[in-house]
C-alpha positions as CSV (number, residue, x, y, z in Angstrom):
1,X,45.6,47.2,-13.7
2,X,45.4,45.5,-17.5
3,X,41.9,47.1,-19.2
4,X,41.7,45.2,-22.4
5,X,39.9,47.4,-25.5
6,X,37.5,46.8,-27.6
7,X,39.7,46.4,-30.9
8,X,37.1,49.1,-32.7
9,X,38.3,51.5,-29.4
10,X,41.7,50.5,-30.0
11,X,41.8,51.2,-33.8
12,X,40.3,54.9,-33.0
13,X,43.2,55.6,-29.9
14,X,46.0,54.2,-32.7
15,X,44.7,56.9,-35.7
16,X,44.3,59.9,-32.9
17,X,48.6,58.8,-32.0
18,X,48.9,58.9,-35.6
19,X,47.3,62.4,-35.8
20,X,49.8,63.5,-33.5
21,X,46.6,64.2,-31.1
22,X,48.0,61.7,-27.9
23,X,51.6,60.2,-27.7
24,X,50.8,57.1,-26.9
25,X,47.4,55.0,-27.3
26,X,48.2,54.5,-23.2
27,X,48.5,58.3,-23.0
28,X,45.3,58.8,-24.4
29,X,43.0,56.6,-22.6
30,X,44.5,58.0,-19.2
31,X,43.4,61.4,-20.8
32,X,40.1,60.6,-22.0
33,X,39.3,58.1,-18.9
34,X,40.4,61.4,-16.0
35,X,38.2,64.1,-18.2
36,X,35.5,61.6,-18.5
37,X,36.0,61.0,-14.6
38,X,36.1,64.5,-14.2
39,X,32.9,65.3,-15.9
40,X,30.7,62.5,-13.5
41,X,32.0,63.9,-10.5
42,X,31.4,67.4,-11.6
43,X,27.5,66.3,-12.6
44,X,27.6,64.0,-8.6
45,X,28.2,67.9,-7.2
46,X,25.3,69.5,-8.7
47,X,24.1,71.2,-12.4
48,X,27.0,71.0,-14.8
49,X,28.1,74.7,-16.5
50,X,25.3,73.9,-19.0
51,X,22.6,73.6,-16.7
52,X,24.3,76.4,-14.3
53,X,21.4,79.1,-16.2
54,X,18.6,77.8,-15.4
55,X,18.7,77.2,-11.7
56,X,17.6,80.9,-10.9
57,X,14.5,80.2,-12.8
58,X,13.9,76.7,-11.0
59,X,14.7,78.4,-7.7
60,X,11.6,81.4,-8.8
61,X,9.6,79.1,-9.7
62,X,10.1,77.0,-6.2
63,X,9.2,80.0,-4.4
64,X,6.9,80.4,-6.2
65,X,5.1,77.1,-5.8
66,X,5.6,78.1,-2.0
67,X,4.0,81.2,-1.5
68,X,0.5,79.7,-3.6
69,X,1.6,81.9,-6.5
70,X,0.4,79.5,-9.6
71,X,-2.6,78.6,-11.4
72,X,-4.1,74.8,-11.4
73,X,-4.4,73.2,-14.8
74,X,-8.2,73.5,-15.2
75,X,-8.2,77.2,-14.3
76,X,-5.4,77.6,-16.9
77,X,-7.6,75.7,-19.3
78,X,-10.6,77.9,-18.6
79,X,-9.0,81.0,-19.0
80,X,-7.0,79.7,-22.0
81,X,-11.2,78.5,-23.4
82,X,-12.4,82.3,-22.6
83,X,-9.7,83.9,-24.8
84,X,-10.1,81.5,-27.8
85,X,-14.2,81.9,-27.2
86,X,-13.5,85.9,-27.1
87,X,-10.9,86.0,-30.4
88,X,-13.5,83.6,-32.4
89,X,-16.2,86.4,-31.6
């Protein structure tokens, strides 16, 4: 397969070979194409490494959500109202 760049693309791969960073500006795209492959495929399985810390807290809150264990947005409101009313005095 031929992929033809876009010459700003091209210009970038050329310095990086200059840098000594890839050996050839072939080289590098094949790099940069598989981690970039690599990446979507690991984000198609599920919560990259980033997002690995939060899904204990999702999962808590899911529960939960499930077992009636929240407060609706008016009650949080009107509890939120009483304690400004009660700090004002």
């Amino acid at each position: 397969m031929a992929i033809t760049l876009h010459p700003d693309q091209e210009a970038w791969l050329e310095a990086r070979v200059a840098n000594g960073d890839f050996a050839s500006v072939e080289a590098a795209a094949r790099q940069l194409l598989s981690e970039r492959i690599a990446e979507l495929a690991k984000g198609e399985d599920g919560a990259s490494d980033d997002e690995a810390w939060m899904k204990p807290y999702i999962d808590e809150g899911l529960a939960a959500l499930d077992r009636g264990a929240f407060v609706s947005l008016e009650e949080h409101k009107a509890r939120y109202a009483a304690l400004l009313a009660s700090l004002k005095g």
